[in-house]
C-alpha positions in Angstrom: -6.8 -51.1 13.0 -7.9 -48.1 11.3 -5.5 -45.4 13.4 -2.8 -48.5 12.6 -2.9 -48.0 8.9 -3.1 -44.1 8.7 -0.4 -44.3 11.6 1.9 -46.9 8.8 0.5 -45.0 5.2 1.7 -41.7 7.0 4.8 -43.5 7.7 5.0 -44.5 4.0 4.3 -41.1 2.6 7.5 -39.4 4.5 9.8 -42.5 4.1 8.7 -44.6 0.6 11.3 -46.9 0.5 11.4 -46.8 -3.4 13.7 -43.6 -4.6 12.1 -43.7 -8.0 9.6 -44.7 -10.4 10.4 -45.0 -14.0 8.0 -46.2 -16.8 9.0 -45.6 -20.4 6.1 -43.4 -23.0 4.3 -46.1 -24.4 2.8 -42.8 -27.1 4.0 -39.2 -27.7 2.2 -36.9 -24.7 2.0 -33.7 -23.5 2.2 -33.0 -19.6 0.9 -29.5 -18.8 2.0 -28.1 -14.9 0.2 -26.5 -12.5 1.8 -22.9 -13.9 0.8 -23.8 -17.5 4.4 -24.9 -18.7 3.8 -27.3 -21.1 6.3 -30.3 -22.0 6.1 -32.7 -24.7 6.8 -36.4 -24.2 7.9 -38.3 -27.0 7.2 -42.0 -27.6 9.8 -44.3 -26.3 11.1 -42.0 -23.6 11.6 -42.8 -19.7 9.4 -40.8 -17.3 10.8 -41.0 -13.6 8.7 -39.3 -10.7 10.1 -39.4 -6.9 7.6 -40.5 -4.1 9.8 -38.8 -1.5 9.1 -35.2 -3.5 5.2 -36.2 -5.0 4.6 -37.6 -1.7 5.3 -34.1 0.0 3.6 -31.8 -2.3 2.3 -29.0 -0.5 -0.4 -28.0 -3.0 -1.5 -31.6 -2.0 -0.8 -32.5 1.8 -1.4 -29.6 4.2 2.4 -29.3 6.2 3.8 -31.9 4.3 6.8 -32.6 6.3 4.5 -33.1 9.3 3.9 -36.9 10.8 0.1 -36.7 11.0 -1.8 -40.0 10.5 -4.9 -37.9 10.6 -4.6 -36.5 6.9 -6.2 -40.1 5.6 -9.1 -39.6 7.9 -12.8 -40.0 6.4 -14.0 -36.7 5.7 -9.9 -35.5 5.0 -8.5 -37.7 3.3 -5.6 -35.1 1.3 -4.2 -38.6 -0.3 -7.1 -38.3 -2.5 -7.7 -34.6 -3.0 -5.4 -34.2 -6.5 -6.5 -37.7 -7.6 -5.6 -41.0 -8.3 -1.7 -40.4 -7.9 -2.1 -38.0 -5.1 0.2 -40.7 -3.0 2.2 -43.2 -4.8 4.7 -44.8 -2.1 3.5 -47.9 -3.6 3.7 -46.8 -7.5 -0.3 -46.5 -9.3 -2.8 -47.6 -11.8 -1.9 -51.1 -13.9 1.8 -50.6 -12.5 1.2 -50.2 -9.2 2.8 -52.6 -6.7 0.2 -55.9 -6.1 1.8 -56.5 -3.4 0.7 -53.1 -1.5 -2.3 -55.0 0.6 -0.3 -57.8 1.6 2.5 -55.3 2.5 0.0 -53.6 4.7 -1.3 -56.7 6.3 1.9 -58.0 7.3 3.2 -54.5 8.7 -0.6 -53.8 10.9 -0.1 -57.8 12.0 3.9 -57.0 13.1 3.1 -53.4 14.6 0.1 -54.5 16.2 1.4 -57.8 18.2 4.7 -55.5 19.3 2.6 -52.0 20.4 0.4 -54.6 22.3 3.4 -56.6 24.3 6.2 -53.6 24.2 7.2 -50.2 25.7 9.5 -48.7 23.1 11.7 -46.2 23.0 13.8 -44.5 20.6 17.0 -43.8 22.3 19.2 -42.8 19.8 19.0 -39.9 17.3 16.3 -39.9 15.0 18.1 -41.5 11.7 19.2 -39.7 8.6 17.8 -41.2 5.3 20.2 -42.8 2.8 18.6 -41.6 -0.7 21.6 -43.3 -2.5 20.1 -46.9 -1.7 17.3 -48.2 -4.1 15.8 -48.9 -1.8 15.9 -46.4 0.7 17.2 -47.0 4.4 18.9 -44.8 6.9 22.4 -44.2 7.7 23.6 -46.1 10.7 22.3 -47.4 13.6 18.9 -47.0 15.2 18.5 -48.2 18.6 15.8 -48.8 20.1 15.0 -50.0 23.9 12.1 -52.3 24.2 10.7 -53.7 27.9 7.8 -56.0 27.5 4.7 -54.8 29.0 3.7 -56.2 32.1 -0.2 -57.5 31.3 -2.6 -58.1 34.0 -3.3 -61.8 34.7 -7.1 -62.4 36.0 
């Protein structure tokens, strides 16, 4: 199950299916980039991040727009490499989503049972994200052809 949940967190990391993340200044703070810019954050202000761009950042995830489950792998793991927040598809810290193991239970349990019993096949285009959804989906139709997998019987 472990290639199963690289295979879906990798999944995750180029298609979050939240747009954004806001969280309003709970204290005046100062945030200081990676060129030395500094900005000041006052009290009682919203800050938004985007796990589409965070998750992507190439000073984090070697060839970022790349499918490659592999990245999470003991010994690589880049998801942990600037920190904490390194990946956030499911938000971080006291904010983050509870329901992120659950949410990874169900999607191994679903993937799992239809890689075991299915050929499938992606037969139309691959699909073009709709960013203007809260929660993010893509535009149109996917189709897929499926054939159930002939086991042996002994």
């Amino acid at each position: 199950m472990d290639v199963l949940y690289r295979c879906i967190k990798e999944a995750l990391r180029l298609h979050p299916p939240l747009i954004m993340l806001l969280r309003s200044s709970h204290s005046d703070f100062s945030v200081t980039t990676r060129d030395g810019k500094e900005y000041d954050i006052p009290k009682g202000h919203i800050v938004a991040t985007s796990p589409a761009f965070a998750n992507r950042l190439p000073h984090i995830y070697k060839d970022p727009d790349t499918y490659d489950p592999n990245r999470f792998a003991a010994g690589r793991e880049e998801d942990k490499l600037a920190g904490a927040f390194s990946y956030i598809s499911f938000g971080g810290g006291r904010h983050g989503c509870l329901g992120e193991p659950f949410a990874y239970l169900q999607i191994k349990a679903i993937w799992s049972r239809l890689l075991r019993n299915f050929e499938l096949e992606l037969i139309s285009p691959f699909p073009e994200i709709d960013w203007n959804a809260m929660v993010v989906g893509v535009k149109g139709k996917v189709m897929v052809r499926y054939k159930r997998q002939q086991l042996p019987v002994n």
